[in-house]
C-alpha positions in Angstrom: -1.5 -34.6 -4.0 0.8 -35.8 -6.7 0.8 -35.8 -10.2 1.9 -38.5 -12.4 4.6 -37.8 -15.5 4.3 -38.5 -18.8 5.3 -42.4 -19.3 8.3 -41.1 -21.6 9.7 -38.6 -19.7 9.4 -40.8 -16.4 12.5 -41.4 -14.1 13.8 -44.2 -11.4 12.7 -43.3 -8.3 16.7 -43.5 -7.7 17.3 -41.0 -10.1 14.6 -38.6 -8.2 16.2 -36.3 -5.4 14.0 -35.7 -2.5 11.5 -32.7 -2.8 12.3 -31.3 0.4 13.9 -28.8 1.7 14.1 -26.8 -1.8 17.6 -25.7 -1.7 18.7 -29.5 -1.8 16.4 -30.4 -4.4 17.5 -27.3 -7.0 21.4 -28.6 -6.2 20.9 -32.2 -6.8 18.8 -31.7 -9.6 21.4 -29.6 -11.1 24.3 -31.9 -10.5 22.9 -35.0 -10.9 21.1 -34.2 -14.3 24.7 -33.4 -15.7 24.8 -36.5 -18.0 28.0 -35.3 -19.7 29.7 -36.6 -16.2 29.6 -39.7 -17.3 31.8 -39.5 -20.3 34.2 -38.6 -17.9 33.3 -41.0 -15.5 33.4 -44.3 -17.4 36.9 -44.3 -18.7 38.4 -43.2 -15.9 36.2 -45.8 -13.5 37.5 -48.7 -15.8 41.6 -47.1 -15.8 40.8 -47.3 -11.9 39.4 -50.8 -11.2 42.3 -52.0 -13.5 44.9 -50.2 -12.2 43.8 -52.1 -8.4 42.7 -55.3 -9.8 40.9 -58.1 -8.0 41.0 -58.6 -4.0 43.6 -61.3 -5.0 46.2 -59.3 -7.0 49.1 -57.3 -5.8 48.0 -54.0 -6.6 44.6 -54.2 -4.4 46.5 -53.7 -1.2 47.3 -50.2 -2.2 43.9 -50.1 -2.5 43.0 -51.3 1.1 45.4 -49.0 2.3 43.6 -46.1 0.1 39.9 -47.0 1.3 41.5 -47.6 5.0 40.9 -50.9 5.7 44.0 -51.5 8.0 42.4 -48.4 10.2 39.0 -50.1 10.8 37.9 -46.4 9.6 37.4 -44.6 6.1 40.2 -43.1 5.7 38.8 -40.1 2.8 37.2 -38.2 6.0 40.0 -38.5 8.6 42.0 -36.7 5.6 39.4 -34.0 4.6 39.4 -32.0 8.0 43.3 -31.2 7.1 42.5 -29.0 4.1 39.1 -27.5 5.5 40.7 -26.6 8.9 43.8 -25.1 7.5 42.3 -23.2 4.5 39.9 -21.9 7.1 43.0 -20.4 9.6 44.5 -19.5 6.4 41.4 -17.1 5.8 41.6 -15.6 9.5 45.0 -14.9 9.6 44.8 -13.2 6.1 42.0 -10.9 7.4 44.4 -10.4 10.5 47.2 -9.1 8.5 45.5 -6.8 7.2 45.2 -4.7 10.2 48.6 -6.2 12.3 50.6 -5.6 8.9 52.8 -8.3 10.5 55.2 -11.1 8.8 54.4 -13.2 11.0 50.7 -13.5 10.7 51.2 -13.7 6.9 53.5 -16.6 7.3 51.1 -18.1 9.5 48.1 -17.7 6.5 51.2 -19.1 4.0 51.7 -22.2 6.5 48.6 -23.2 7.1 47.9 -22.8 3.2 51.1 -25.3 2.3 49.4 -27.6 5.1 46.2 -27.4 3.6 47.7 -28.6 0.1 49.2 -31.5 1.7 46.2 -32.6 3.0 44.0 -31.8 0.3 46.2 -34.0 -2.3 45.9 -37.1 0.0 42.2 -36.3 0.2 42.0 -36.2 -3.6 44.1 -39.7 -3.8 41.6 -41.7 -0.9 38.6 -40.1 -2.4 38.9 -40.9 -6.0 40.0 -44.4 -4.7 36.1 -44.3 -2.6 34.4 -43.1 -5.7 35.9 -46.2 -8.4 33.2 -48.2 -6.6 30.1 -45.8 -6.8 27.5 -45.9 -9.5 24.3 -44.1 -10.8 24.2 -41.0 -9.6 26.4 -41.1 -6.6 28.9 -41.5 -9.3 27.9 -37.9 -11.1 28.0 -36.1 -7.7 31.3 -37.7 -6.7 33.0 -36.6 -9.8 31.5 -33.0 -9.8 32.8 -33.1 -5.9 35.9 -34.2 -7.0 36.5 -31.8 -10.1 35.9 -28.9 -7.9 38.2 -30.4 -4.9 40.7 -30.7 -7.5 40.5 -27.1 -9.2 40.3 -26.1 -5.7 43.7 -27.7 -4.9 45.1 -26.4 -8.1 44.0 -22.7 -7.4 45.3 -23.2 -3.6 48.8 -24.3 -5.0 48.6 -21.0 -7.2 47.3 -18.4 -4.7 50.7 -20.2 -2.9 53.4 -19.6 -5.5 52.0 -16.0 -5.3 52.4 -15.4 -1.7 56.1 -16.6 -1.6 56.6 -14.9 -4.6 55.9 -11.6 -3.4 52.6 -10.7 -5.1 50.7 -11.6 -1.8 48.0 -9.8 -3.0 46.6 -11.4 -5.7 47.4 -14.7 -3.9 45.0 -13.9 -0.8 42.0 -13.0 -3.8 42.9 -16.6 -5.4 42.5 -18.2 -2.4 39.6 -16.9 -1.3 38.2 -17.6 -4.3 38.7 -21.3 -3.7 37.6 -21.2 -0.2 34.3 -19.9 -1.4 34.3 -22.8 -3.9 35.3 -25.4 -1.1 31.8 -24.5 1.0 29.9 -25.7 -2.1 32.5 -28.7 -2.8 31.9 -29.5 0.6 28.7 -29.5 0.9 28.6 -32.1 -2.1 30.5 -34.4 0.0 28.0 -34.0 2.7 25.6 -35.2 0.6 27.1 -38.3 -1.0 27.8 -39.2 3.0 25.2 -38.2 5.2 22.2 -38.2 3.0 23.3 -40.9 0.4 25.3 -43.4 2.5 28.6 -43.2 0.8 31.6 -44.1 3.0 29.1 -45.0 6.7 29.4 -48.2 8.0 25.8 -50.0 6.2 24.9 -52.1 9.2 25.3 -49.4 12.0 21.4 -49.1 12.3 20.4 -52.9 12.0 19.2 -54.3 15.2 19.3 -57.9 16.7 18.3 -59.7 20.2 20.9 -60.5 23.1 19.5 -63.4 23.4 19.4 -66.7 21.1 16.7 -66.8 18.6 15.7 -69.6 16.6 16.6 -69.0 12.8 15.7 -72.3 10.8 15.7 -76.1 11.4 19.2 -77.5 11.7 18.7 -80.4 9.1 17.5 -77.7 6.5 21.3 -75.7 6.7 23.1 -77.2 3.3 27.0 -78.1 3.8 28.6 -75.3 2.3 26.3 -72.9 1.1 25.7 -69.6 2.6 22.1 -69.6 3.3 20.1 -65.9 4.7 18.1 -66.0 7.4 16.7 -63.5 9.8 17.6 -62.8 13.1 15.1 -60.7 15.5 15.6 -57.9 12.7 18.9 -58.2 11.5 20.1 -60.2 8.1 22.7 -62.8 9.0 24.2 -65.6 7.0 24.9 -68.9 8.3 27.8 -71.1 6.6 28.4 -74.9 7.5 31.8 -76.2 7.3 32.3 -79.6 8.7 31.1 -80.0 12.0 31.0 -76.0 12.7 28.1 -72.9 12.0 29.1 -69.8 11.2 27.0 -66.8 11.2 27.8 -63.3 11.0 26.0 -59.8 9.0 24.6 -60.6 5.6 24.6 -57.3 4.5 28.4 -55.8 3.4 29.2 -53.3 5.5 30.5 -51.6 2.7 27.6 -50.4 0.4 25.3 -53.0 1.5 25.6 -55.8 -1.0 23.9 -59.2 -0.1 26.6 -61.3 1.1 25.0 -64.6 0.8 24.8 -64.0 -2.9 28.6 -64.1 -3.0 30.9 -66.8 -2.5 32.9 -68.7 0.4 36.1 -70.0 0.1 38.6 -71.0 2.7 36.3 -69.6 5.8 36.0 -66.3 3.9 32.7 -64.7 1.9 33.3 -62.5 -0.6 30.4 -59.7 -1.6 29.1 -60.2 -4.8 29.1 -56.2 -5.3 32.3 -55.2 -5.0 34.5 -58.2 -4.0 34.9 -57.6 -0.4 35.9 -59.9 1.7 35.2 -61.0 5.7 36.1 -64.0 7.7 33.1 -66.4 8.5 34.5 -66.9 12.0 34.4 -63.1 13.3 33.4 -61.0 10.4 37.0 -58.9 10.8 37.4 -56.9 6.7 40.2 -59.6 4.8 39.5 -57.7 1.6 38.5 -53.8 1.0 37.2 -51.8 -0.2 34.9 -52.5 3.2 36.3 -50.8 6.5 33.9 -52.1 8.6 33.9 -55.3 10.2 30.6 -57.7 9.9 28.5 -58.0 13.4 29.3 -61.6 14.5 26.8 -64.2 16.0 27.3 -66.6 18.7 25.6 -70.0 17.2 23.8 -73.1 18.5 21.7 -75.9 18.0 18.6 -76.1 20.2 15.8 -79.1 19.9 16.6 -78.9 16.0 16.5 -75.4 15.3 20.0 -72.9 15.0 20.1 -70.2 17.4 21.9 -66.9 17.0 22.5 -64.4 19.4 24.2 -61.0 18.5 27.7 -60.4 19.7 28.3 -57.4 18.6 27.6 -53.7 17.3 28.6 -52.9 13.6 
């Protein structure tokens, strides 16, 4: 049974977290509803995309490197497991020295928490880099995950000073403090990944045939247009260049823009979204802030009609 809201107060189904479970609906609903994030979130969004540009200026291959482009791979999450992992030893061997009473457990706990800082400031730099290209929602959790990562880096870098100079103490209490804080930080990044797609390769789950499958009549393709069709399940988009068919994924890899609403220039589509680029011939990333290459199609004509069989998994 449901019951409809009152036509004024009535939200975007996108602006609606799931019911179910509870716990998840009580957090987003909390997070999400905090509107004053995006006061924050605007200017610095706009700083951001003009610090990196446009996919051709100098400036955007710092932010390919950033987004991880060259590593095929996002590189935000390769990063994140530094911090977690070492702030997590740094916990154990604090509750170790305790009972050991032993210098070199606590340098241990102090090593692991310099390593964790490291980590977490290269975290902070790829993921605010992720999050310039987020929207809506996504956009409010991503900043509220990245506030807390950063007072969390800032209280990690305190607790530190403490322990090396010598009030050890209060520098274990500070850092627990922000260990506590990471579980809830983290779990915020959970949910822009797992449950909202941010940063996962958008074409992993779409299927295909491995064989050819007619897709439209061959004198219907247009000379250099990117046209949509479908093939056995899976969007592709075919380009015409001369006496050569392309086809590869028509949905970006990145957060799913439709590719054969961009453009094509010199063998290479660009998403309309958020100027990614691929290479018509085998769908390998030209342009960030995709990761993830394009599935490719093998191509032919049959009695009239283009074929296209799936090379390839996303």
């Amino acid at each position: 049974m449901t019951t409809e809201m009152i036509p004024g107060e009535q939200k975007s189904w996108s602006e609606t977290p799931p019911s179910n479970p509870p716990i998840r609906f009580a957090i987003a609903s909390v997070v999400e509803n905090q509107t004053w994030l995006d006061s924050l979130a605007t200017p610095l969004q706009n700083w951001l995309l003009k610090l990196f540009g446009q996919p051709e200026d100098p400036n955007r291959v710092v932010k390919n490197i950033l987004n991880g482009t060259w590593l095929g791979h996002a590189l935000h999450p390769v990063l994140t497991d530094i911090p977690i992992g070492a702030w997590s030893c740094t916990v154990v061997l604090d509750i170790a020295s305790f009972s050991a009473e032993s210098n070199g457990i606590a340098q241990g706990a102090d090593i692991a928490m310099a390593l964790g800082v490291l980590g977490a400031t290269g975290a902070a730099v790829t993921g605010l880099t992720d999050w310039s290209d987020l929207d809506g929602t996504d956009r409010r959790v991503g900043l509220m995950h990245g506030l807390l990562n950063s007072g969390i880096l800032l209280t990690n870098v305190g607790s530190l000073v403490l322990r090396l100079t010598g009030r050890r103490r209060a520098g274990i209490t500070l850092s627990t403090i922000g260990y506590l804080a990471s579980l809830f930080s983290a779990y915020l990044g959970g949910e822009l990944s797992f449950a909202k797609g941010i940063g996962v390769n958008h074409d992993a789950w779409e299927g295909g045939s491995d064989d050819y499958v007619p897709v439209m009549n061959m004198e219907d393709l247009e000379e250099g247009k990117l046209t949509r069709v479908d093939a056995a399940g899976i969007p592709a988009v075919l380009y015409k260049q001369g006496g050569t068919i392309y086809a590869i994924g028509a949905v970006c890899t990145h957060l799913a823009g439709p590719l054969d609403e961009g453009t094509c220039e010199n063998g290479e589509v660009t998403c309309p979204w958020h100027g990614s680029r691929f290479r018509m011939s085998d769908g390998a990333v030209v342009n960030g802030p995709a990761v993830y290459a394009q599935p490719t199609f093998a191509v032919r004509v049959h009695n009239g009609k283009i074929e296209l069989r799936r090379l390839d998994h996303a």
